[in-house]
N, C-alpha and C positions, 0 to 999 in steps of 0.2 A: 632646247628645253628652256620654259620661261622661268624667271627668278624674282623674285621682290623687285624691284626699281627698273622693271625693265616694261617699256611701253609695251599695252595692250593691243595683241593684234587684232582690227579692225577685222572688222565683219558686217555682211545683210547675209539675214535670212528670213526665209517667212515665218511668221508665227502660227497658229492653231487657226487664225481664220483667212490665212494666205497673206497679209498685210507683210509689208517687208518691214524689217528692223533691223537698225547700225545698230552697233556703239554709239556712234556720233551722237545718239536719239539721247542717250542716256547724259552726255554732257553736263559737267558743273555738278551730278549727283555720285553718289557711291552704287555700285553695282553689284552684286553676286551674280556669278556667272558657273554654275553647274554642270556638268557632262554625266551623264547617266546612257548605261543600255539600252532599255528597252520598256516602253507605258507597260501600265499594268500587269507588271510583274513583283513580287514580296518586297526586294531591296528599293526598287526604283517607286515602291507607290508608299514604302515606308517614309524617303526622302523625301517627296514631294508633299506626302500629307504632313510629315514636320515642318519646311518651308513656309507652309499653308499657315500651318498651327501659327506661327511667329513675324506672320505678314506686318500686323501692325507695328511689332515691337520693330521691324527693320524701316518701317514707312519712318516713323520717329527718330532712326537716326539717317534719316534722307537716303536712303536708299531703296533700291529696287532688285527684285528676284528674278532670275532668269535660268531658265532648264534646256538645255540644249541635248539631242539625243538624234538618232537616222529616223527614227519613226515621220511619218507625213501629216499633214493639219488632219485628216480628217482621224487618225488615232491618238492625236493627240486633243482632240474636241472628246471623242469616246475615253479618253483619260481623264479630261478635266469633269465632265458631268459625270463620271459612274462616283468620284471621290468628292466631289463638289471642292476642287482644287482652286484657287484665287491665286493663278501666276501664271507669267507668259511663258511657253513652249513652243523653240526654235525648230524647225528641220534641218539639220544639215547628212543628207544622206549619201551625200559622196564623202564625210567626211572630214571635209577643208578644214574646217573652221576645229573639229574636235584635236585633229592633229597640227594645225598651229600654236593650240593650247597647249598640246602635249595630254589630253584628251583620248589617244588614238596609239596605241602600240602593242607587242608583246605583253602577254600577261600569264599565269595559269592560273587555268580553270579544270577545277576537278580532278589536279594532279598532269594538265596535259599543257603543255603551250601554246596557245593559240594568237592570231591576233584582233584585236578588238578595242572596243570602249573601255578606257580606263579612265572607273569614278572617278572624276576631279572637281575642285572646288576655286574658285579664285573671286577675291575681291580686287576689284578694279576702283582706281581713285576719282575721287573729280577730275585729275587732270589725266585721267587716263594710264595711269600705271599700277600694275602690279601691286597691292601691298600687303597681299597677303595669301597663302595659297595653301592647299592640300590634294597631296597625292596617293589617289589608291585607297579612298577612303572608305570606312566599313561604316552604314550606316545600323548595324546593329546595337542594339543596350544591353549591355551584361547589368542589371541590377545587382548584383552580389558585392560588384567591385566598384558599383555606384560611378559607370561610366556614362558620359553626358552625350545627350543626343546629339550627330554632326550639328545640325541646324542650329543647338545652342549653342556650339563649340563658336561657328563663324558671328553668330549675333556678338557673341562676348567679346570676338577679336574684333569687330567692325565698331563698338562701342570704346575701345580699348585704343584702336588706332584714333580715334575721334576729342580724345581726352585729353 
């Protein structure tokens, strides 16, 4: 399991239009690096459209967005044009990459254990570590209790770590 200060495990995978993508690509910048279920689905297009929503404000603190999930380029092109989504989506469908994240294990679902995609969140540093992470993450908002959307949660901490 990854921790704060522990180097980022390296990765290619294709994106939405088969092009490969490292880590290495991202180099010298700050990264969000996302793990989600499944395109177009409530939680997972909740996530991505707030991503979406806060592109620019993460562009300004040099950083870049990234959604990693098993889906293939061609559902994840059918994800980005139905939402008009502005961020790169990884395939990794065997896996690899979700569970060296820690992306990838036991979880329940709907009271049953199963194994699967678990939400995860991690910013990766320019020099490539860890420095910040979440696990298991609900991207729902309770307005009542005036709970803040993930997406702003990581902009805050990426701003936060930068200061």
């Amino acid at each position: 399991m990854l921790n704060i200060g522990d180097k980022a495990p390296d990765f290619t995978l294709p994106d939405e239009n088969g092009k490969m993508v490292s880590l290495s690509d991202y180099a010298g910048k700050w990264l969000v690096v996302y793990f989600y279920p499944k395109d177009d689905t409530p939680g997972c297009t909740k996530e991505a459209c707030d991503f979406t929503e806060n592109k620019n404000e993460f562009a300004g603190l040099n950083a870049e967005v990234v959604g990693i999930s098993r889906d293939n380029a061609e559902k994840h092109q059918k994800f980005i044009a139905k939402y008009d989504l502005n961020l790169t989506l990884l395939s990794d469908p065997d896996h690899i990459v979700h569970e060296a994240y820690g992306g990838w294990g036991t979880k329940i679902n709907y009271g049953k254990e199963i194994v699967g995609v678990i939400r995860s969140t991690y910013i990766v540093s320019p020099n490539g570590e860890i420095a910040a992470l979440w696990r298991k993450v609900n991207v729902r908002v309770n307005r009542k209790t005036g709970t803040v959307k993930h997406a702003d949660k990581v902009r805050e901490k990426l701003a936060a770590l930068q200061a």
